[in-house]
ZAMARGU-4260 file (C-alpha; in steps of 0.2 Angstrom, whole numbers, plus 5000, padded with zeros to 4 digits):
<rodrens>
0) 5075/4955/5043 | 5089/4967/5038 | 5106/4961/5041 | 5119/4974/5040 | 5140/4970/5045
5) 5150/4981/5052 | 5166/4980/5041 | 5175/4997/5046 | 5181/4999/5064 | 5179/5016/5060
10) 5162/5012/5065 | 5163/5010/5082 | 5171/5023/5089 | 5163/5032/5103 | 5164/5048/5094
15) 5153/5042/5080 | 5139/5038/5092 | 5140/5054/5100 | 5137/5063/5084 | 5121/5053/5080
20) 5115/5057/5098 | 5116/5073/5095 | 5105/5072/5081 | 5090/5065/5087 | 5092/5076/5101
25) 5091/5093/5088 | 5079/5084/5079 | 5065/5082/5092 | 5069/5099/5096 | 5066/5107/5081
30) 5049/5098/5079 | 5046/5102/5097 | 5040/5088/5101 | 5031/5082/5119 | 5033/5065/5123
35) 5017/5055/5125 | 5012/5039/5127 | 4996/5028/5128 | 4991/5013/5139 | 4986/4996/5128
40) 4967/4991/5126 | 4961/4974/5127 | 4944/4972/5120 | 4933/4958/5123 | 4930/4943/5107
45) 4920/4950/5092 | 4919/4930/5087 | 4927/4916/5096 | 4939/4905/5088 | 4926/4892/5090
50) 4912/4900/5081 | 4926/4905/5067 | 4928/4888/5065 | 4910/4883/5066 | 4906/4896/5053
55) 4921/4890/5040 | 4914/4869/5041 | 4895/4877/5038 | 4903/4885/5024 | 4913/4872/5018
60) 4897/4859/5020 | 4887/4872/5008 | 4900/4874/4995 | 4903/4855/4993 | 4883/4850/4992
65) 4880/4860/4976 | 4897/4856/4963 | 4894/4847/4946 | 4903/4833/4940 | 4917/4839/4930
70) 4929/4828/4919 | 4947/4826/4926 | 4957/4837/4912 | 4944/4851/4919 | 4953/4865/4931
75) 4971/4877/4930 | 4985/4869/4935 | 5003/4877/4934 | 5020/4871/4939 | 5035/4882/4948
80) 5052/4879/4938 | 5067/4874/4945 | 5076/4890/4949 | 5059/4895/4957 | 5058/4878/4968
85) 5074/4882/4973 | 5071/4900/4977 | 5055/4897/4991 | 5065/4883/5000 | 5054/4868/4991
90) 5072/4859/4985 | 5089/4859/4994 | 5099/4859/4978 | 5098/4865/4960 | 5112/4864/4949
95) 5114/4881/4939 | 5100/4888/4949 | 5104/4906/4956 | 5102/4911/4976 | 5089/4919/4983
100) 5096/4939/4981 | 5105/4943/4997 | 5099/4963/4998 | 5083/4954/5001 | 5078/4957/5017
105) 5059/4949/5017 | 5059/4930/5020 | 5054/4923/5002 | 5041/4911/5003 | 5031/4908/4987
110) 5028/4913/4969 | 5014/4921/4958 | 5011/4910/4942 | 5003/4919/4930 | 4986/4910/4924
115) 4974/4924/4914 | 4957/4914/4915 | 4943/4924/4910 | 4924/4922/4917 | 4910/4932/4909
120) 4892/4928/4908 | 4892/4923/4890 | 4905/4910/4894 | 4897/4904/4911 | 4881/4900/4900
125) 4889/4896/4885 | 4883/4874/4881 | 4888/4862/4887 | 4902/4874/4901 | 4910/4861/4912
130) 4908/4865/4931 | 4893/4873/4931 | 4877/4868/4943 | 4860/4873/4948 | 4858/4878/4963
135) 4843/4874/4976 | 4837/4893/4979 | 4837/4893/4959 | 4854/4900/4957 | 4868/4894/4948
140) 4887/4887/4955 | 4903/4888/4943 | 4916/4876/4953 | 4936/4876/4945 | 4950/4865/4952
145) 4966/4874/4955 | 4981/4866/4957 | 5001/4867/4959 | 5012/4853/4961 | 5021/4851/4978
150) 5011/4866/4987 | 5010/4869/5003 | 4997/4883/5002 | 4987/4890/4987 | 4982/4909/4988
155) 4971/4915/4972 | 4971/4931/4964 | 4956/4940/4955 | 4958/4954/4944 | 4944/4962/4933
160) 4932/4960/4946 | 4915/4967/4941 | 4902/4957/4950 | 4884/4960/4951 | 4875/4960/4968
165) 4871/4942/4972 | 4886/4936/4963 | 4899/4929/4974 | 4917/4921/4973 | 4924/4910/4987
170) 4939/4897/4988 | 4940/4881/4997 | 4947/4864/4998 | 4943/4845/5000 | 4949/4844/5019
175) 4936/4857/5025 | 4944/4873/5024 | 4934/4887/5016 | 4935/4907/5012 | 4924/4920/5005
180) 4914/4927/5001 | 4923/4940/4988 | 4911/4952/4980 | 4909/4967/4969 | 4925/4975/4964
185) 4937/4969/4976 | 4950/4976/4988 | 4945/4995/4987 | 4934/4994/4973 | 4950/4991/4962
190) 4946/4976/4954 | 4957/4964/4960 | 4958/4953/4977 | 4970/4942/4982 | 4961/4926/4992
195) 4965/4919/5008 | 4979/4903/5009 | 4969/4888/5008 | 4982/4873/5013 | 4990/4859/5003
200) 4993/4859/4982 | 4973/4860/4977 | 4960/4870/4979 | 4940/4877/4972 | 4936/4891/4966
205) 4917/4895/4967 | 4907/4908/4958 | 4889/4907/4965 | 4875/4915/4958 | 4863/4920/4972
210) 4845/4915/4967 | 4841/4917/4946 | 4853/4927/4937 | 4843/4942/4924 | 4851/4945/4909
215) 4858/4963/4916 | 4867/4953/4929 | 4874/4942/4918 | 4879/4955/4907 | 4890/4964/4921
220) 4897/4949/4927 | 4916/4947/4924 | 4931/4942/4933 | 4950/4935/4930 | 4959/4921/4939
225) 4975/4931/4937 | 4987/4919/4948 | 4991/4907/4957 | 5002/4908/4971 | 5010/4896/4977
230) 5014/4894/4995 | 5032/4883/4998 | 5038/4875/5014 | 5046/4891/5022 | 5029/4895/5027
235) 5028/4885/5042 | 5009/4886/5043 | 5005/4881/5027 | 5016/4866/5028 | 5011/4859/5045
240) 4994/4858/5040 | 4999/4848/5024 | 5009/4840/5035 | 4996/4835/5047 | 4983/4832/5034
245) 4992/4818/5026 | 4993/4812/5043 | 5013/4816/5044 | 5025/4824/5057 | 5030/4840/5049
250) 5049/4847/5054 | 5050/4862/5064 | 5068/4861/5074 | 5073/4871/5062 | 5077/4890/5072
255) 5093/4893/5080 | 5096/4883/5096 | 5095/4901/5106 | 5078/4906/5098 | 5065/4903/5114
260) 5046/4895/5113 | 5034/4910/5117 | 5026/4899/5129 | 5041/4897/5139 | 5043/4916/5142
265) 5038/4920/5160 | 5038/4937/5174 | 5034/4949/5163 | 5017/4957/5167 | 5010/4960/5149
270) 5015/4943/5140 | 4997/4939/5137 | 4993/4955/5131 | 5009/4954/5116 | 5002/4936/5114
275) 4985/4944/5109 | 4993/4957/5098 | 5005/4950/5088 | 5002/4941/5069 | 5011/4933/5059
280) 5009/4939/5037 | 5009/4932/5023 | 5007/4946/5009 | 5012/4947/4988 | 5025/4960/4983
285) 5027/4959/4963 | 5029/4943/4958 | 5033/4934/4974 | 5027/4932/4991 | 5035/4933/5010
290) 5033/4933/5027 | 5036/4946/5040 | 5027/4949/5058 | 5019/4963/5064 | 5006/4969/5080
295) 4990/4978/5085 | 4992/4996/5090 | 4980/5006/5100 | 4973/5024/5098 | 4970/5039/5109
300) 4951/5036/5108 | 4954/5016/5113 | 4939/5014/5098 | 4947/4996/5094 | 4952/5003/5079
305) 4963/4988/5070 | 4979/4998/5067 | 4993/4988/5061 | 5013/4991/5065 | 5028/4982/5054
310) 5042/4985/5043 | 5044/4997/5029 | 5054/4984/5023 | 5042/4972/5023 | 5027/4981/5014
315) 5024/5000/5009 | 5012/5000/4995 | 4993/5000/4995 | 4996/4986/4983 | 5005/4975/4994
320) 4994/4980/5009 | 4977/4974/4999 | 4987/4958/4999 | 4992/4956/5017 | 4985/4939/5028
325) 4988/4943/5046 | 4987/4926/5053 | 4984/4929/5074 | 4986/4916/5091 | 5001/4904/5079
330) 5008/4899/5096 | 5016/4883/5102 | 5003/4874/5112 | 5016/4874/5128 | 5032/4877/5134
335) 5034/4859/5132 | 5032/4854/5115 | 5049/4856/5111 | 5044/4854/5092 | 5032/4867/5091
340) 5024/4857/5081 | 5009/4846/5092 | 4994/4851/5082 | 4982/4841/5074 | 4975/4848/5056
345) 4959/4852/5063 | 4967/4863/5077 | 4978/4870/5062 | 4964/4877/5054 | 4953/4883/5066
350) 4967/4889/5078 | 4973/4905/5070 | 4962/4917/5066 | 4969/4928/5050 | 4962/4943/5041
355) 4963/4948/5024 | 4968/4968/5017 | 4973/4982/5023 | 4973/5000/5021 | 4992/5009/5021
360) 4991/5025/5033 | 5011/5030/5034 | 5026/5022/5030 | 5042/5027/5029 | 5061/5021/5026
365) 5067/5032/5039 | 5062/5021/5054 | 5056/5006/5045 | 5040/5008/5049 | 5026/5005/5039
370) 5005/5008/5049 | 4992/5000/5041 | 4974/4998/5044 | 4969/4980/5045 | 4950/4978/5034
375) 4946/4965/5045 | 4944/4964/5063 | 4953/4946/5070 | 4943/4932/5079 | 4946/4932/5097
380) 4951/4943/5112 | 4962/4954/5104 | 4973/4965/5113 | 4980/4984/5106 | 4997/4988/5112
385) 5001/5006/5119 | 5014/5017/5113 | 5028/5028/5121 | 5037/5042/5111 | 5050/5045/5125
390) 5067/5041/5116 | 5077/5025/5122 | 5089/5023/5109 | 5101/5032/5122 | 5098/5026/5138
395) 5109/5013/5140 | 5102/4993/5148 | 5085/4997/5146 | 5076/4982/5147 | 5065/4979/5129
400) 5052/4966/5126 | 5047/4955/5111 | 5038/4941/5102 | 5038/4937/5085 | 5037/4924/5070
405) 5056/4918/5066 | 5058/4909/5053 | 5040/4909/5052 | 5038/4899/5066 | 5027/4899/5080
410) 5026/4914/5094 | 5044/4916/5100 | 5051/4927/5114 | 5065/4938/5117 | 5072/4951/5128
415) 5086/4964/5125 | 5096/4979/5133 | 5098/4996/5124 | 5116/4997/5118 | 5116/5016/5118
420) 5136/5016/5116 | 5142/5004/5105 | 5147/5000/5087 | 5133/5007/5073 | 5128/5004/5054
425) 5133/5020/5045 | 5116/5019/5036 | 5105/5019/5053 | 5111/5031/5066 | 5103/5032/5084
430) 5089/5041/5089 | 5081/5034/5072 | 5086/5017/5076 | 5087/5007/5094 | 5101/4996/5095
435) 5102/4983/5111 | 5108/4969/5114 | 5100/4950/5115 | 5099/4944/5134 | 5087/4930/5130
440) 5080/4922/5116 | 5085/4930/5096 | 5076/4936/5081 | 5078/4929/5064 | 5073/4930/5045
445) 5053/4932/5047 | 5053/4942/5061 | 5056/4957/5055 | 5042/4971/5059 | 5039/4963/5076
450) 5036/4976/5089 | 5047/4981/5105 | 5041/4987/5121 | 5046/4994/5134 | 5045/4986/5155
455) 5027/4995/5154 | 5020/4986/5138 | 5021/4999/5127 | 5029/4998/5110 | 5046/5009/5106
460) 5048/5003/5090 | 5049/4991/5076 | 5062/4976/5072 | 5073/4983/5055 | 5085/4968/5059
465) 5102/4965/5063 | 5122/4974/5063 | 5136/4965/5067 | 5153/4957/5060 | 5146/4938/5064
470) 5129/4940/5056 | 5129/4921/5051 | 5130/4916/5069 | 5108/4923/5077 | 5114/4919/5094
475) 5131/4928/5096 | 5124/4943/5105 | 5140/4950/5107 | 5148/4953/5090 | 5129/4957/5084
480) 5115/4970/5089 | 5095/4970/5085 | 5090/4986/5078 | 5074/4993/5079 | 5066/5008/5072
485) 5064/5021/5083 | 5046/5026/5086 | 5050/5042/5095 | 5059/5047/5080 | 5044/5044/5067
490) 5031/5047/5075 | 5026/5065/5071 | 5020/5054/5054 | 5009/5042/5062 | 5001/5054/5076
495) 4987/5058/5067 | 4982/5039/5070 | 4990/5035/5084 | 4983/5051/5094 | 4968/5056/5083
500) 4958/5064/5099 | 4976/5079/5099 | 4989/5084/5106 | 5001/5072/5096 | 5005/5077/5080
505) 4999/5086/5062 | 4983/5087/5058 | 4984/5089/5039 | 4972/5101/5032 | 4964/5101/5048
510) 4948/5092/5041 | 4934/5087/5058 | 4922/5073/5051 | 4908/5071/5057 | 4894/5057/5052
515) 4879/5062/5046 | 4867/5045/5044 | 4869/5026/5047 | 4859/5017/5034 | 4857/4995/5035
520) 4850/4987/5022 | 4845/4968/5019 | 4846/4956/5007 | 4845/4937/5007 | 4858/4927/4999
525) 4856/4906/4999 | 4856/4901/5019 | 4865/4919/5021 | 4858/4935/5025 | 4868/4950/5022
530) 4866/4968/5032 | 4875/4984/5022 | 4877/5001/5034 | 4880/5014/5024 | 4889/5030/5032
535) 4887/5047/5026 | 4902/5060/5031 | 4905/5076/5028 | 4917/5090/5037 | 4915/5107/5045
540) 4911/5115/5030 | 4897/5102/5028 | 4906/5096/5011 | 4908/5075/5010 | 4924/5068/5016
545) 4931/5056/5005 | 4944/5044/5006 | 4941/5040/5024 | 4941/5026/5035 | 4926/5023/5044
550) 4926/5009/5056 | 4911/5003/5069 | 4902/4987/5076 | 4888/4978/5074 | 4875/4972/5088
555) 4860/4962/5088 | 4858/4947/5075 | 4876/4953/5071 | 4894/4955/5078 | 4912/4961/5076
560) 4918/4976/5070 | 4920/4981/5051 | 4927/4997/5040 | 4923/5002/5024 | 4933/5018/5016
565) 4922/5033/5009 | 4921/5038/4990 | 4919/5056/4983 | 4902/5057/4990 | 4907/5054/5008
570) 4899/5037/5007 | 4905/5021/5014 | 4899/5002/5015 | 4901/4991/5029 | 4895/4974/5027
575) 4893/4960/5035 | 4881/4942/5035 | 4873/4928/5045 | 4863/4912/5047 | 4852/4919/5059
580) 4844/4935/5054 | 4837/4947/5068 | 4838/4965/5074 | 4855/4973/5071 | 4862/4990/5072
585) 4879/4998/5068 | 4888/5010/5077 | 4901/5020/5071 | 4919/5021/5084 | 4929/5031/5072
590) 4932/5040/5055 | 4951/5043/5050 | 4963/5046/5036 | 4976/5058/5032 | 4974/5075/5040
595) 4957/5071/5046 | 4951/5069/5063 | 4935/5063/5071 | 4923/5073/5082 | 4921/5060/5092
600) 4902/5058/5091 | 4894/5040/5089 | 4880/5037/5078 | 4871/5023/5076 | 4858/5015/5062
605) 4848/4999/5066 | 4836/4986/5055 | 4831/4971/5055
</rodrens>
């Protein structure tokens, strides 16, 4: 979350404000912009938390039956320095140590160590190779242990990742939690992948080799353990389950005594809606990684399209988006538990259903605003918050609504007025940004990104952060204003996925896709069996459309949604797996990118 002081009185003269009105005001003229708007979709559960967590202890049971004994010097271990300790919150003091830089303005909550651990199928097979099994099904397991001292989370990142099909990567640890499986080339067939956080200072990485490996598929087979990255306190998360898995009370009084437990926000009609929409991230930018918060938005064609709204600040490179881990439902368990902290580790784990990747659609610093497209569809009923382009930067105590992750705590609450005439941050004039005023509850460090809506439910914008001459004081609400970006000031970039069906914004080069086939293919894996739909699209000028995101969802022995991003021959892949394999079809809701619209028509492939 910016912060940004006002240390000129120059800067609140009426007279300045005026000037910035004005310009938003020519600006929406010249664009010739209509406002619009869009009501929020709720859909039904694509997988209940329970059957998440079901799923993850099956998992977990399977990867634990098949790893080989393995001397104690066998694994990776690395070890923060002091400086970086010091940096994520993990010590108090540090004599000589530097402060964490103050233009920051993402909350800093872990480092990437460098590891460069490389796995190929000569060095898998080569004699007497510590951690390596036979499998039941005739496969083979390759288990490492990972560690970093002091930890309160362990992410893993791949690079080089060349895998054949059967080969599969996945990371897990002793208390139960598990994540994968990680295949072929990664995030967007770029090679690298960047795990789920798997709690507390060790972990397993596990290659399995699905049934007997040929000699071609051991010749292809090649992956890095790039990274570790390790995870400190100041991700709350991570560090209550650690917490509660050594059976402790983990500290979380620690926002400012005006910041209010979500639970405990009341009479406003669409609470349980922002509850359902909102996540709290974890994500890697360069060497480190931070936390921010960030919501579901919904489109024109209410296809459940996992669209994605945050800061610019926060993330605004494909790289970072591959990274992201949207973690949903991280709430308070009531109004009551005044800690926020009344969780066992088994509700911990099972509790918050996360995704992992994204696609970036638009992002800009002009706003703040960065709009992804999540890869994964979230566990649970998930609600997609609509949108409103009418411009409230200027109309003065209008009432805004928000919940979001500060400090990377739980779900917190907060309501503000529009401040349409008071003092301003020369960089962020109105009209781009929304300033108001706190009225209940505050923001802090962690929740910047979150969404702001208007009385109806329908988001206006995105948190930037702060300006104000008492910036070290979160609840003095006079001296300081929130700021927001402005969404009816941006928005001509993000129509096209916001408002694909028309009417909202540019359409690029103005290319219609279409689908041409749904393909599914099987293919048994261990207790798993994988279904593939391959998509075909092309455009009105029946060439292939590539670079487009094609999203659907799967019935039958399957369900959930999935999205899979075409290549030069208009091809895309959508996979997903089960225990239980029947009859499934796909269905495709939607086909987007930039300048490329959907015509709309669903088409469906099945197999079984």
């Amino acid at each position: 979350m910016q912060k940004l002081s006002v240390w000129s009185a120059a800067l609140a003269l009426a007279g300045f404000s005026v000037v910035a009105h004005g310009a938003a005001f020519e600006l929406r003229d010249e664009l010739g912009l209509v406002e619009r708007s869009l009501e929020g979709h709720t859909a039904p559960a694509t997988q209940s938390v329970e059957a998440r967590a079901a799923e993850m202890a099956g998992l977990h049971a399977w990867l634990s039956s098949e790893i080989a004994v393995m001397p104690k010097s066998f694994g990776i271990r690395v070890e923060l320095t002091e400086q970086e300790r010091y940096s994520i919150g993990e010590i108090e003091r540090c004599a000589g140590c530097d402060d964490v830089d103050s233009r920051e303005r993402r909350k800093l909550v872990g480092v990437a160590k460098p590891v460069g651990l490389t796995i190929d199928g000569a060095s898998l097979m080569a004699k007497g190779g510590h951690g390596l099994a036979r499998t039941g099904d005739g496969g083979l397991s390759w288990t490492i242990p990972v560690q970093s001292s002091g930890a309160s989370g362990l992410r893993i990142g791949f690079s080089g990742m060349n895998l054949p099909l059967g080969a599969e990567l996945y990371v897990f640890n002793e208390a139960g939690e598990a994540h994968g499986p990680y295949t072929g080339r990664g995030m967007g067939n770029s090679g690298e992948l960047v795990s789920h956080m798997i709690s507390g200072e060790r972990a397993f990485v596990q290659l399995r080799l699905l049934g007997k490996p040929s000699k071609a598929d051991l010749a292809q087979l090649r992956f890095t353990i790039a990274e570790i990255g390790h995870i400190g306190p100041q991700f709350e998360l991570a560090r209550r389950m650690k917490s509660a898995l050594a059976g402790e009370k983990a500290f979380c009084d620690f926002n400012a005594t005006c910041v209010v437990n979500g639970e405990c926000a009341s009479g406003w009609s669409y609470l349980s809606d922002v509850r359902n929409a909102v996540a709290h991230m974890l994500f890697q930018s360069g060497r480190y990684y931070y936390i921010c918060s960030g919501g579901l938005m919904n489109n024109s064609r209410n296809d459940g399209t996992p669209l994605f709204l945050t800061a610019n600040h926060c993330l605004s490179r494909e790289r970072e988006a591959d990274t992201l881990e949207a973690f949903f439902d991280f709430r308070a368990s009531s109004c009551g538990d005044t800690g926020w902290c009344d969780y066992s580790y088994s509700q911990l784990r099972a509790s918050f259903p996360s995704t992992l990747g994204a696609a970036m659609l638009a992002s800009g610093s002009s706003g703040d605003y960065s709009l992804m497209q999540l890869d994964q569809m979230p566990a649970g009923t998930r609600h997609f918050m609509g949108w409103s382009t009418t411009a409230v930067a200027t109309s003065n105590s209008t009432p805004l609504y928000r919940m979001s992750h500060p400090g990377g705590a739980p779900q917190a609450w907060s309501t503000h007025a529009v401040n349409a005439n008071g003092f301003q941050c020369g960089t962020l004039p109105r009209g781009t940004y929304i300033y108001s005023n706190d009225t209940n509850g505050a923001t802090e460090g962690g929740s910047s990104g979150s969404p702001v809506l208007n009385g109806s439910g329908q988001v206006v914008g995105q948190l930037y952060g702060a300006c104000g001459s008492n910036l070290d004081d979160n609840c003095d609400a006079v001296n300081n204003l929130t700021v927001d970006g402005a969404l009816a000031a941006y928005y001509p970039n993000v129509a096209p996925y916001l408002d694909p069906s028309g009417g909202g914004g540019g359409g690029g080069d103005g290319i219609v896709a279409s689908v041409d086939s749904v393909t599914i293919a099987k293919t048994a894996k261990g207790p798993w069996t994988h279904y593939t739909a391959t998509i075909v699209v092309h455009g009105q000028d029946g060439n292939p459309v590539g670079n487009a995101t094609v999203t659907g969802t799967w019935s039958g022995a399957l369900s959930g949604s999935g999205s899979g991003t075409t290549d030069g021959s208009g091809t895309a892949e959508v996979t997903n797996k089960t225990r239980s394999p029947g009859s499934v079809q796909f269905c495709v809701t939607g086909v987007s990118g930039s300048g490329i619209t959907f015509d709309g028509t669903q088409v469906c492939g099945s197999g079984s």
